[in-house]
N, C-alpha and C positions, 0 to 999 in steps of 0.2 A: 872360955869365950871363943876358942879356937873352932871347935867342933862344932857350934851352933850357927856359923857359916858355912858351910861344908853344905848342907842339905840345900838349901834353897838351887846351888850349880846342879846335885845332881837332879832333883824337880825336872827344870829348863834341860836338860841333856836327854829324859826319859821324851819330855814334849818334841821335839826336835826327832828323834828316832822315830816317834809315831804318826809325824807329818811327813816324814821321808816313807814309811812303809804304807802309808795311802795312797801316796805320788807315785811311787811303782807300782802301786795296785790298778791303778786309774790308767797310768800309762802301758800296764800290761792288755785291761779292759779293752782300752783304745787300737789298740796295736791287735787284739785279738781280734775286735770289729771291721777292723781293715782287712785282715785276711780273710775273716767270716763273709763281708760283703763283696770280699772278689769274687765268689761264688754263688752269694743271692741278693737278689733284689733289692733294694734299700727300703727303709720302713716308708708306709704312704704311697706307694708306687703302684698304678695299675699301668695295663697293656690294652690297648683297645678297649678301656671300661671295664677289664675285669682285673680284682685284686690280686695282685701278684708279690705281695708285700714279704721280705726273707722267703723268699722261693727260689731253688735251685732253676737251673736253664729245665731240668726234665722233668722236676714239678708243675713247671710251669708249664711245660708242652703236654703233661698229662692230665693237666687241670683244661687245656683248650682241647683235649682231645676227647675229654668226658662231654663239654661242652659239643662239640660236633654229632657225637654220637646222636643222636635221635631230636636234631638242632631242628627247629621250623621257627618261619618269620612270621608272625602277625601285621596284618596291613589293617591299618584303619583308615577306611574310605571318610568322605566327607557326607556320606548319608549317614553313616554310624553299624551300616557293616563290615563287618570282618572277614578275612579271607586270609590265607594261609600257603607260606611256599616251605616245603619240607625238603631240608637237606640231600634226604637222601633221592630225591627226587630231579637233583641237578647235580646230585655225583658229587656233595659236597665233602673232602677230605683234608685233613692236615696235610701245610706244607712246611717247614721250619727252615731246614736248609741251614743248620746253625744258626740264622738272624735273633734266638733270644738268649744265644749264650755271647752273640755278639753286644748285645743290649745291656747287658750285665757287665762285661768286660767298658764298656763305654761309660761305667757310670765312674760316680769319683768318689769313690771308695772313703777317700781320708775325711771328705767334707760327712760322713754318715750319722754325724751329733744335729747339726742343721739338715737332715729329712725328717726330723719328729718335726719342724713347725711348718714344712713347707710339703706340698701335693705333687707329685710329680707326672704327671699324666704323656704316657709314652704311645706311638704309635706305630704299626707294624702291617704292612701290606700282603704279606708273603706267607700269611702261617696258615693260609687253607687257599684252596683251589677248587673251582669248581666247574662243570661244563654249561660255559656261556650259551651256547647254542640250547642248552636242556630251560637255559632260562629263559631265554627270549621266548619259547614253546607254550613255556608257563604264566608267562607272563599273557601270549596272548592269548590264552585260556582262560583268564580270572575274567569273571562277572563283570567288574568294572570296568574292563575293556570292551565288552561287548557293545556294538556302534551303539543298539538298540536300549543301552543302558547309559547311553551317552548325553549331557545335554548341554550343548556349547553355548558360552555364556555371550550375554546380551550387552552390549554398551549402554550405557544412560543418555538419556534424549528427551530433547523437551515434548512435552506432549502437544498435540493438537491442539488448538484453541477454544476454550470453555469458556462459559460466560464469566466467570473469574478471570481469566486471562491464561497465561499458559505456566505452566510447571514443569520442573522434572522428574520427569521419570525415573526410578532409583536404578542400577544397572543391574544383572541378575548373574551368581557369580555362577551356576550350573556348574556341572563338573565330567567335562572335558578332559582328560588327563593327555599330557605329555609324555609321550612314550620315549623318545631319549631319555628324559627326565625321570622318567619313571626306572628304568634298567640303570641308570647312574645310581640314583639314591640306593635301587636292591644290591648292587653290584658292593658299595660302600658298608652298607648295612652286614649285607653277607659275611665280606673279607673282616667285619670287628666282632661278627657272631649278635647283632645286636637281637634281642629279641619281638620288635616289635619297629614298626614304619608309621607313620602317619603323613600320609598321603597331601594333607593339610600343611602340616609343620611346614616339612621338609619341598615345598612348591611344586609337586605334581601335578597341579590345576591349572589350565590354562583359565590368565584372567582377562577381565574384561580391560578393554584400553582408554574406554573413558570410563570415568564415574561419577558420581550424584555430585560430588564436591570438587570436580575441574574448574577449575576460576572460567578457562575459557566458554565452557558451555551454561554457567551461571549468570557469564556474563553477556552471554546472546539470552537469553532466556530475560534480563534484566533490560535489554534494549524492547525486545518484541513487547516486553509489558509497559513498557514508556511508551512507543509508539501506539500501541492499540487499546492502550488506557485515556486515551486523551477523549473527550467528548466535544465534540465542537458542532453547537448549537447555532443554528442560522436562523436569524430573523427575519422574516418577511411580512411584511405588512404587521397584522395580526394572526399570521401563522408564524409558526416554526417548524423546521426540518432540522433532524438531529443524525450527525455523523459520527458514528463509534466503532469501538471496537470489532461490533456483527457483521462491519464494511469492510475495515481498515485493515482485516488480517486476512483479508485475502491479497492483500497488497503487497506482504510480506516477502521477502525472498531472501534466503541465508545460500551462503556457502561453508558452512560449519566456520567459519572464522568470524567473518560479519554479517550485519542483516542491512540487506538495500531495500529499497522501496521501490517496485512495477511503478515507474512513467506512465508507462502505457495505459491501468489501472485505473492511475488517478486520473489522465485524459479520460476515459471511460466514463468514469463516475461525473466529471466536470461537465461533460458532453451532456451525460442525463441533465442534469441541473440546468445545461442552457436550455434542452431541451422540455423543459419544464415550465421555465419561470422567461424565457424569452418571450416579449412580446413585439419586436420588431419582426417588419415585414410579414405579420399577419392581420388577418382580416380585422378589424376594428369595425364595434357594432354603435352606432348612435342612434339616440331617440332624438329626432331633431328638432325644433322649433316649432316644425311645420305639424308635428304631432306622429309623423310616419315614421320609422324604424331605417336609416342605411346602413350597411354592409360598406366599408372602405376598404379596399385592400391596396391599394398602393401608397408609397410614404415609409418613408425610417425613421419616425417615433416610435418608440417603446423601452422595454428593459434591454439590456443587451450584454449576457455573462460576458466578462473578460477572461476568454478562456486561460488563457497561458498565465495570468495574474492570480488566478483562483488555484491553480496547480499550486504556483510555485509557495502561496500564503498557505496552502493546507500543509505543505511541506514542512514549511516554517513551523507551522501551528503544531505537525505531528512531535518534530524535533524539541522544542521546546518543554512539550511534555505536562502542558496545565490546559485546564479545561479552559473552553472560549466562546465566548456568545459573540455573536456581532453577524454584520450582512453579507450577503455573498458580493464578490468581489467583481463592481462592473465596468465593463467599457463605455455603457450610454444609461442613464436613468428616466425615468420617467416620473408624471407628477404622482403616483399612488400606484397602489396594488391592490390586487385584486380586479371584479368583472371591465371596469375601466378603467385603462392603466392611465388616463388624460386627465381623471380626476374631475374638479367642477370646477377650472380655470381653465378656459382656454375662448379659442376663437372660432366660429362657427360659419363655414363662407358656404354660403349656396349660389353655384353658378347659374343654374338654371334661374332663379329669382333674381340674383344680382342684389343680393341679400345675404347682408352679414351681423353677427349677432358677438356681443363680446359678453361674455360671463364669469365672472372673479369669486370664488369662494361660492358659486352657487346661484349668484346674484346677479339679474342682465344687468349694463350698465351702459352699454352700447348698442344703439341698433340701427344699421344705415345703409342702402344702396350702395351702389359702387358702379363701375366699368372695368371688367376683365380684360381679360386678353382679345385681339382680333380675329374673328374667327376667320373672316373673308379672308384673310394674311396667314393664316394656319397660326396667329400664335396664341394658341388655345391655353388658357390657365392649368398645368396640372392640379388634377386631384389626389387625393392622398392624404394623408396626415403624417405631421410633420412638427418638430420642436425649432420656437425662434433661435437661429441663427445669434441674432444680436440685434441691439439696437442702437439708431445712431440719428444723432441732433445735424441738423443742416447738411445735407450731403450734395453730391454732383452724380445723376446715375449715367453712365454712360453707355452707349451703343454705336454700333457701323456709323446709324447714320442721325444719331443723337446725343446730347446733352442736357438732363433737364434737373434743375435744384431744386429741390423738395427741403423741406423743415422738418419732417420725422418719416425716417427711413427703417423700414422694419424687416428685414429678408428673412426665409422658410426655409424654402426649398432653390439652394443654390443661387441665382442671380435673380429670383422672384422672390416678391416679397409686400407688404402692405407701406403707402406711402400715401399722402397727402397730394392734390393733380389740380392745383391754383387755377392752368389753364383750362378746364372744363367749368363751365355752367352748368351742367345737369349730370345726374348719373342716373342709375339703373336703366327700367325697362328692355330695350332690345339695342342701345348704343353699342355694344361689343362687336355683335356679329360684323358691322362694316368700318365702326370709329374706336374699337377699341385699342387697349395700350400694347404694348410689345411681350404681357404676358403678365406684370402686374398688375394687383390690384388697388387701383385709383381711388381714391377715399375724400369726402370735406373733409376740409383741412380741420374743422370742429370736428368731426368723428377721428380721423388722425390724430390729432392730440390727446382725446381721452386716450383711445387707445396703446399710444404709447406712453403718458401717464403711470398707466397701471401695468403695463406687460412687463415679466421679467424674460432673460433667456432662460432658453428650454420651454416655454408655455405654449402648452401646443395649438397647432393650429390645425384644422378639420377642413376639408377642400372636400364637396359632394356636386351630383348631380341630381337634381329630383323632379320629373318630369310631375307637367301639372302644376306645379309651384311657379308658373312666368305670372309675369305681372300683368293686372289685367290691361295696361295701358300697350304692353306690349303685346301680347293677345290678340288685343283690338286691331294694333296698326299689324300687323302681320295678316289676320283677317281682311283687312283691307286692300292690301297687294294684294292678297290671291283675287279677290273680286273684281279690284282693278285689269287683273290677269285674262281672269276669265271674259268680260267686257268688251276685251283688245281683240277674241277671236276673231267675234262678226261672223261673216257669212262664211260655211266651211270648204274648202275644197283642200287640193292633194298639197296645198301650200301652206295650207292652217298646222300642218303636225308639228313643227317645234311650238308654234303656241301653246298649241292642246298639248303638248307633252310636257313644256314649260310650268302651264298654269297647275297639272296633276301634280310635280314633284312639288310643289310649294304647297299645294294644299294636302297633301303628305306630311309632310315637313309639322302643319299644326299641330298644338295639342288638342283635345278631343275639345275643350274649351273655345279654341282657335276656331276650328272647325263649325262646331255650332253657330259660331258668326260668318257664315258663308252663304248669304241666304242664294244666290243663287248658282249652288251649288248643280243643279237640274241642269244648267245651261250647259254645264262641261262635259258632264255625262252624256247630253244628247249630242254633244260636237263630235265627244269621242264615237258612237256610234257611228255618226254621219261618214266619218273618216273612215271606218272599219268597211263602209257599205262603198262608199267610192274606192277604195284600194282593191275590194273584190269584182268590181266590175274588168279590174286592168287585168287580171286573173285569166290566162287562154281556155278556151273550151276544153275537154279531154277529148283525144280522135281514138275511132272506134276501130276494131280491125276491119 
């Protein structure tokens, strides 16, 4: 029983001995690698990108000196040519100076089990030399430095204005090279023996400083097409006039940060429009009653743009950024557009007849004599067309040297205006010239009230002259003075001339109507001779020499 214990101890004794003599084996390994790697390179190790992996300091140097030997760089330009700087062409030689047996001495030798899973990538500035000045030579030798092969890049920028509206322009990267940049990257390339440069990679190109996707110029690009996208349709009458884009970008103005809008521009444009569609303070054509055609031109009825409102609303309009129909923006309106802008409501005053006509939608409705203004007193009714004023129920008109109450007060033009004139018995005919009012027009109090019945404010009124149109009662009595005129000569002599001049200027004064009723028209003519014969009697002889 003794001896069948005995083997199992010595088993565990032989195990035991042969895990000690793997342990010194392993620890001799280890201990070997340590002194092995004071001398090379650790495993995974390069030097400037080339392997250097258990390589002595003068493996190493004769592995970079193989390399130098017959060394050239390849340059890949951004066309996809190639060009080439040879070594020996810039005196390119090994420089060591001990630096790679100093690199091996720096490593850490004991840690040499942890370089199998790690990379060690070393770097060394010093292990060749080259003459800088041979390179700068070479450098500006290459093709793609030549100006003429140069072509310096473009920023991105909105384009001009297309019936789309505007875009960007993509930027254009051209290829420019930086020449610091460019002897940095050779200079780098060189000292690690790299084989090959890419001109691209490595930022040799000068680039552009803006491009297609700057927020800042995407987002001028995005204002100009809001502004000049807008279409703003005006209505007029049965026209329209349309404002768009084909107008609106010339109006534009950026400073590469923001886009303004030319003032001035849009006064321009506003200007035209008043200049268009105003119809204040021109001639205004009417077919009148009387069936003759006047010409008015005095009076401020009409359309009348509000410039500085129309500015500021297109403004608005552009800002806003949606399309917009509506009228141009005005200071005075008028009843219609188009060939009459007075429309077929208004008030029709003939001062020569002393005849006025009122017509609503078309339709007379009114039609009455009157008494103007005094002519003998100069206060002559202007003429003109003109939009009422206002109307007003029971009024006090006052003057210098008057006060008078009327029941329907209707003013024009200023402190003139159509009213109702209790104190008269008669109108028309030729009462003005010596009885008339202080420059309005006197009305029956019956025509008065239709009239202001139906008028609204603004309804214009029409103020003419149209010779030939007097009335025939006034005609007659006017006719009748001059004959009475002429009558009063009597017998002629040097004393008769304000008669005779008298009775000419009134029978002047008729209209050819007038006239015709002048039967003895002979009698003046022969006076005026008569006068013409005695004034040359008083005439001196001429003396002879």
């Amino acid at each position: 029983m003794a001896k069948a214990k005995t083997a199992p101890k010595i088993y565990l004794k032989k195990r035991y001995i042969a895990l000690i003599a793997v342990l010194c084996a392993a620890a001799a390994a280890y201990l070997g690698a340590i002194v092995y790697y004071s001398s090379h390179f650790l495993p995974s190790t390069t030097l400037n990108g080339m392997d250097v992996s258990q390589k002595t300091a003068k493996e190493a140097e004769a592995m970079i000196t193989a390399q130098i030997n017959g060394y050239q760089l390849k340059l890949a330009t951004r066309g996809g040519t190639k060009e080439r700087i040879k070594g020996a062409d810039i005196s390119l030689k090994p420089e060591f100076g001990g630096s790679i047996s100093r690199k091996i001495k720096g490593q850490n030798s004991f840690a040499w089990p942890l370089s199998f899973f790690t990379n060690r990538k070393l770097e060394e500035e010093t292990m060749v030399n080259f003459d800088q000045g041979a390179l700068k030579k070479m450098v500006g030798s290459l093709s793609c430095m030549q100006k003429e092969n140069q072509k310096a890049p473009k920023d991105a920028y909105i384009s001009e204005y297309q019936a789309d509206g505007y875009h960007i322009v993509p930027e254009e990267q051209g290829n420019e090279i930086k020449k610091k940049k460019l002897l940095s990257e050779l200079s780098y390339a060189i000292h690690n023996l790299q084989g090959e440069l890419s001109l691209e990679d490595s930022g040799c190109y000068k680039k552009p400083k803006t491009t297609a996707d700057d927020e800042g110029l995407n987002s001028l690009a995005d204002t100009l097409n809001k502004y000049t996208g807008v279409k703003l349709t005006y209505q007029i009458g049965d026209k329209t006039e349309t404002l768009d884009g084909r107008v609106t970008h010339t109006w534009m103005q950026t400073d590469g940060t923001q886009v303004t809008i030319d003032g001035a521009a849009v006064e321009e444009y506003v200007n035209g429009l008043a200049s268009s569609y105003n119809t204040v303070f021109r001639g205004h054509s009417l077919k009148t009653s009387y069936g003759k055609t006047v010409t008015i031109t005095d009076g401020d009825y009409g359309w009348k743009v509000d410039k500085e409102g129309e500015k500021e609303q297109i403004l608005s309009d552009l800002a806003a950024g949606q399309d917009v129909t509506r009228e141009i923006t005005y200071a005075q309106r008028a009843s219609s557009h188009g060939e009459n802008d007075y429309g077929d409501t208004y008030v029709e005053i003939n001062l020569t007849a002393q005849h006025l006509f009122f017509y609503k939608n078309g339709s007379l409705i009114v039609e009455s004599d009157f008494v103007s203004g005094n002519a003998s007193k100069h206060y002559d009714t202007p003429t003109g067309i003109y939009g009422l004023t206002y109307k007003e129920r029971d009024a006090t008109l006052r003057g210098e040297d008057y006060a008078s109450k009327v029941a329907y007060w209707m003013p024009y033009c200023n402190n003139v205006g159509m009213h109702d004139a209790s104190w008269r018995s008669s109108f028309g005919s030729n009462i003005y010239k010596t009885s008339g009012s202080h420059g309005c027009v006197n009305l029956p109090a019956s025509a008065a009230k239709k009239i202001f019945e139906n008028i609204e404010k603004g309804d214009p009124v029409l103020v003419y002259t149209l010779p030939g149109t007097e009335s025939p009662a006034a005609v007659a009595q006017e006719a009748a003075q001059v004959v009475n005129l002429i009558n009063a000569i009597g017998e002629v002599t040097l004393e008769s001339e304000p008669a005779i001049a008298a009775a000419r200027n009134q029978y002047n004064l008729l209209s050819e109507a007038g006239q015709a009723q002048v039967p003895n028209y002979d009698v003046l003519m022969a006076a005026e001779a008569q006068l013409a014969a005695l004034k040359a009697q008083l005439m001196p002889e001429p003396q002879g020499e």
